[in-house]
N, C-alpha and C positions, 0 to 999 in steps of 0.2 A: 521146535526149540531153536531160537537164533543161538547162535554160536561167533563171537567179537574175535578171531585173527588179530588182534592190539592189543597191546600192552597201556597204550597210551590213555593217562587219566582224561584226559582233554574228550578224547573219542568215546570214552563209558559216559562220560556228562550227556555230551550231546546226544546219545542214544536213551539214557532215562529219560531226556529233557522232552523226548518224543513219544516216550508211554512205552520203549520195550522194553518185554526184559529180558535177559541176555546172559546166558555165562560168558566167561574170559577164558581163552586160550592162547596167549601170544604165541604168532610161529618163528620159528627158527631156520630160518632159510639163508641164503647166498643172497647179500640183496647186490650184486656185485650186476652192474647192468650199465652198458657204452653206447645205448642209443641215443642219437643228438636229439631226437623229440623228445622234448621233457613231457610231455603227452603221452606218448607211444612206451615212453618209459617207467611212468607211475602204474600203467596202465599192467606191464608186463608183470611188477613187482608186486603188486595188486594180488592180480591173479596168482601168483608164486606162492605169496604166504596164503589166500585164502584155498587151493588148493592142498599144500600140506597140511592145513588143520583140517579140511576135510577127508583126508584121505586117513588119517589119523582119528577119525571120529564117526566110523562106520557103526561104532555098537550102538550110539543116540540113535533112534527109528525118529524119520523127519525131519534130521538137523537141518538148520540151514545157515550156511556157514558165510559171514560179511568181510572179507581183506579189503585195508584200503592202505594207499604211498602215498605220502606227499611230498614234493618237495620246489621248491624256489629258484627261478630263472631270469638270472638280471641282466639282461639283454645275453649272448651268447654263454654263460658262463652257469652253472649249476651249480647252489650254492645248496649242501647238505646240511647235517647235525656239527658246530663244530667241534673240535678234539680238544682245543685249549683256548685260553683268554687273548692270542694274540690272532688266531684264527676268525674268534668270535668280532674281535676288532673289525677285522681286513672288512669281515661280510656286512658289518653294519656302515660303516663308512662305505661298501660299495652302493647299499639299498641308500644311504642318509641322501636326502635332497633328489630321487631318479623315482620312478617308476616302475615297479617290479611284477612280474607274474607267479603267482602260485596255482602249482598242479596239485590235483588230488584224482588219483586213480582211485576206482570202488568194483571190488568180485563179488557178486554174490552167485554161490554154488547149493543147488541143492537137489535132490531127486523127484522124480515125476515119472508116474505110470514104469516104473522100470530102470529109469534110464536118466545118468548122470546129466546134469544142465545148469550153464552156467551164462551171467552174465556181465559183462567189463564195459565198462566207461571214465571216462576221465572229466571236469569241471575246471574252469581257469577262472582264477579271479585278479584283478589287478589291483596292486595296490602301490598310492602313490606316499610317499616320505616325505614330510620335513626336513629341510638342509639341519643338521647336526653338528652342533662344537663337537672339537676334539674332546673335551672334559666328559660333554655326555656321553658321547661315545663311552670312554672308558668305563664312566660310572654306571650306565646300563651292563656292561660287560662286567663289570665286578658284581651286580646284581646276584648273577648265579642263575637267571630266567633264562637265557639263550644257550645251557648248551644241550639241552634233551630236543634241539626245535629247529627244524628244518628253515634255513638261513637268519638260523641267531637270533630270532627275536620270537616273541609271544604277542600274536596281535591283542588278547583278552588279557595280560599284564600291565606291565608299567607303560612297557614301550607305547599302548594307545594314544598316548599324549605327542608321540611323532606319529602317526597316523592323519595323514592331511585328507585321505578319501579313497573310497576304493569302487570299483565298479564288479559287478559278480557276488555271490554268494558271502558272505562273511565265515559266516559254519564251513566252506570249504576253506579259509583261510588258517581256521582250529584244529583243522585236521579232515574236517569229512562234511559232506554237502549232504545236507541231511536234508533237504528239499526234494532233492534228484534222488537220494537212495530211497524217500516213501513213494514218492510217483511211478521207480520202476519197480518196486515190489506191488504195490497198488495196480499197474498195468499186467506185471507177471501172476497176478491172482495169489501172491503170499503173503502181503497185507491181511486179507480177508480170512485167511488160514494162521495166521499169529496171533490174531484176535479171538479169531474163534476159542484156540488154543488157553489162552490167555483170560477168558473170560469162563470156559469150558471147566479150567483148572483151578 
């Protein structure tokens, strides 16, 4: 049984979109994290929530537990969920007209022959912005779309129409790279055990 570490609507699409099926556990963790790789960092926060839903989920026999972080890097600067409409401003006007990086860190944790196993990777994709009037600015920030959304915008929302091109994964831009999460369950031999399950059931 997969087991989703998210809360995030975005991240349950993409996982149906792919034939699992999955319950929801959002974790509740410290996502409190200072490492300057925004890489090293998704990566860490990743593994954080997808281990406390698995350690929290010993009764499932077979779970296998998916944590994934995302978040956005516009040249030195880490841009999060923002807290209000002037915040939400600042980050779009820093991405409007630049080039920006999105991380997405992915845990998957599960057991084998005995014994806890786990495994973490990170996906960058780049994405490049349209220069933005001030007015859009504002009026995408009054939307209401950018503040659940790591550096204020929803690439699968309104904002696609400032989306000039991206290079990497798109699905890692939504939240989770669902490319690279079936390749390493596929290589890790849990693919074939989900299915099995899945089809068994």
């Amino acid at each position: 049984m997969i087991i989703l570490a998210s809360g995030s609507p975005r991240r349950q699409e993409l996982m149906r979109q792919a034939g699992f099926e999955f319950a929801v556990r959002p974790a509740e963790v410290d996502e409190t994290n200072t490492d300057p790789s925004p890489a090293k960092r998704v990566e860490e926060l990743s593994a954080r929530k997808a281990r406390h839903v698995y350690e929290t989920s010993r009764e499932i026999e077979d779970c296998i537990v998916i944590g994934s972080d995302t978040l956005v890097a516009s040249g030195e600067t880490i841009l999060g969920k923002p807290k209000d409409r002037d915040e939400a401003i600042e980050m779009i006007r820093r991405i409007a007209g630049t080039t920006h990086e999105v991380h997405t860190g992915v845990t998957v944790m599960w057991r084998e022959d005995g014994k806890d196993r786990s495994c973490t990777w990170s996906e960058t994709t780049e994405v490049e912005v349209y220069p933005m009037t001030e007015e859009e600015i504002a009026a995408y920030a009054d939307s209401g779309e950018p503040y659940d959304k790591a550096g204020g915008y929803g690439i699968q929302g309104a904002f696609a129409v400032y989306v000039k091109g991206i290079r990497g994964d798109y699905n890692n831009v939504v939240g989770l790279p669902l490319a690279s999460l079936w390749q390493r369950m596929k290589k890790l031999g849990l693919l074939e055990k989900v299915m099995e399950e899945r089809f068994d059931g």
